[in-house]
C-alpha positions as MATLAB code, in Angstrom:
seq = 'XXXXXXXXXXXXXXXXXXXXXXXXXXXXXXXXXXXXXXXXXXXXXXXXXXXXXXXXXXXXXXXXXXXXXXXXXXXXXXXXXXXXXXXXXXXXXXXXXXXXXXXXXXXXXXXXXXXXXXXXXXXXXXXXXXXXXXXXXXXXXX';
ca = [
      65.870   29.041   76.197;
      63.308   30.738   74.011;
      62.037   28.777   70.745;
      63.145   30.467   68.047;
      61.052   27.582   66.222;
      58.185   29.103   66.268;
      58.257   31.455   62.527;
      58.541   29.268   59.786;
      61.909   30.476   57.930;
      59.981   31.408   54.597;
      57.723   33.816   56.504;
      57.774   37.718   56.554;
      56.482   40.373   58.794;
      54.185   42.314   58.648;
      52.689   45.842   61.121;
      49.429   45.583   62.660;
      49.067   49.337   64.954;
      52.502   48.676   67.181;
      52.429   45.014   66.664;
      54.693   42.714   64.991;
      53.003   39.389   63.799;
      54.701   36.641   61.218;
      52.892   36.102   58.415;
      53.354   33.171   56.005;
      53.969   33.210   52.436;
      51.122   32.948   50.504;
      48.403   34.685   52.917;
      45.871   36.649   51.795;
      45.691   39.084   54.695;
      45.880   42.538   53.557;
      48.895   44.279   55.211;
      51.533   46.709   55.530;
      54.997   45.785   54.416;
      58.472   47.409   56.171;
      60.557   48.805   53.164;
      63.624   50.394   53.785;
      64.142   53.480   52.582;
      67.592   54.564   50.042;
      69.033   57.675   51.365;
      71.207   59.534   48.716;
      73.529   62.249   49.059;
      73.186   65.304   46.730;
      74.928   65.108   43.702;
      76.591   68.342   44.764;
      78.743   66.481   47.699;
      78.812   63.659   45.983;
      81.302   64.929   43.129;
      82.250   67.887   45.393;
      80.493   70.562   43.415;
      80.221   73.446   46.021;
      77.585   76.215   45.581;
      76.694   79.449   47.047;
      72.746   80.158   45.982;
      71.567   83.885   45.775;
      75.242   85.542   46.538;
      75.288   89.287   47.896;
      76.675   91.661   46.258;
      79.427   91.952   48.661;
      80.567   88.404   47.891;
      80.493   89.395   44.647;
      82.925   92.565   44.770;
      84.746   90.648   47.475;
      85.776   87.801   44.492;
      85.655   90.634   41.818;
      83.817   88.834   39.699;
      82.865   91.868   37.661;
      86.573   91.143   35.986;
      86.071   87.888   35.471;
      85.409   86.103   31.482;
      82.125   86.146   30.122;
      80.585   83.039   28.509;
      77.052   83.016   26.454;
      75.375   80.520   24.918;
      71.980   79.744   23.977;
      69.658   76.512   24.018;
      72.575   73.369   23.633;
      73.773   70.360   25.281;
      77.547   70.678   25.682;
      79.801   67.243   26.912;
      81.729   69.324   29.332;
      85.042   68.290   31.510;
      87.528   70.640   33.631;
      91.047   69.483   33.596;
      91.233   72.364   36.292;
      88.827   73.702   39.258;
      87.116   76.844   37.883;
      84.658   79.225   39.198;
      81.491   80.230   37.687;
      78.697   82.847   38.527;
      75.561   82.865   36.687;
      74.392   86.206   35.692;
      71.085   85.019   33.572;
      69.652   81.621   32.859;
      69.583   78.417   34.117;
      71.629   75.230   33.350;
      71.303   71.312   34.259;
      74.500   69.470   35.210;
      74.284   65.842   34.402;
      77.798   63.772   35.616;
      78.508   61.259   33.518;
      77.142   58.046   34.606;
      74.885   59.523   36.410;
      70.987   59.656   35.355;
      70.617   62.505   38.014;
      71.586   66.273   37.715;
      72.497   69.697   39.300;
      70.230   72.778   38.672;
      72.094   76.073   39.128;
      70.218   79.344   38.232;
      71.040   83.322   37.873;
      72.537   84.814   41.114;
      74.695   81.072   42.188;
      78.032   81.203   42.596;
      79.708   76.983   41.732;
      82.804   75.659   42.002;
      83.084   72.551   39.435;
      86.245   70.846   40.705;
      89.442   69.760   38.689;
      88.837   66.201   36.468;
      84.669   66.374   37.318;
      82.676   65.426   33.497;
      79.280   66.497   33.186;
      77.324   67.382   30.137;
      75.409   70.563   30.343;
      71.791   71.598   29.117;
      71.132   74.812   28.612;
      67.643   75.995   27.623;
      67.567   79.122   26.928;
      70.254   82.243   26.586;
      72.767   81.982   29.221;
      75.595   83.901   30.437;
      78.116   83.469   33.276;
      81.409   85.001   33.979;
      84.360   82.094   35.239;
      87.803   81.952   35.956;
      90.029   78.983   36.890;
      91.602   78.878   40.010;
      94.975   78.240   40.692;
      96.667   75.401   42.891;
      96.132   77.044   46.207;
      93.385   79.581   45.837;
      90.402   79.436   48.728;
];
């Protein structure tokens, strides 16, 4: 049976080229420590925000956004939430999408096409001018 005696239980590891050696607490060796690394998702899948960057024209006239509501605003901070899902296409600026509790946000500029989903909270910074044009979607609209 191997010894599994042989690393102290207080020790650490440490990389040396392709080789693993224990080293004990307290050494001055200089070294290279193993970190893990914290993978996070993008805000957008995480509250199931779905954008469409730089749409075509074609998507465009295919959704008829030209008929859609038009929203401006200039430089603000708005608490925002959406008691239903709603589409938005922005037609000039740029706006940052922090959801609450989060310290993180969403950057959407001119020519993207979102979908902020029903009950999502967010406050939104806007910069400069903005416009978009929206509509809410019905229960059952893809």
């Amino acid at each position: 049976m191997a010894s599994l005696a042989t690393i102290p239980l207080w020790s650490s590891f440490t990389i040396k080229g392709n080789v693993r050696e224990p080293e004990s607490l307290g050494s001055s060796r200089p070294c290279q420590r193993i970190k893990a690394m914290r993978i996070e998702k993008p805000l957008e899948e995480l509250y199931n925000v779905r954008v469409e960057r730089k749409v075509s024209k074609e998507r465009l006239a295919e959704l008829g956004v030209s008929k859609w509501s038009v929203w401006k605003t200039g430089k603000c901070k708005l608490p925002w939430d959406w008691h239903i899902d709603q589409l938005v296409y922005i037609e000039e600026g740029e706006v940052r999408v922090v959801p609450e509790g989060s310290e993180r946000y969403m950057r959407f500029v001119a020519g993207d096409l979102i979908r902020y989903p029903k009950w999502f909270e967010a406050d939104l910074f806007f910069n400069d001018f903005y416009q978009e044009r929206y509509r809410f979607r019905a229960y059952g609209d893809d």
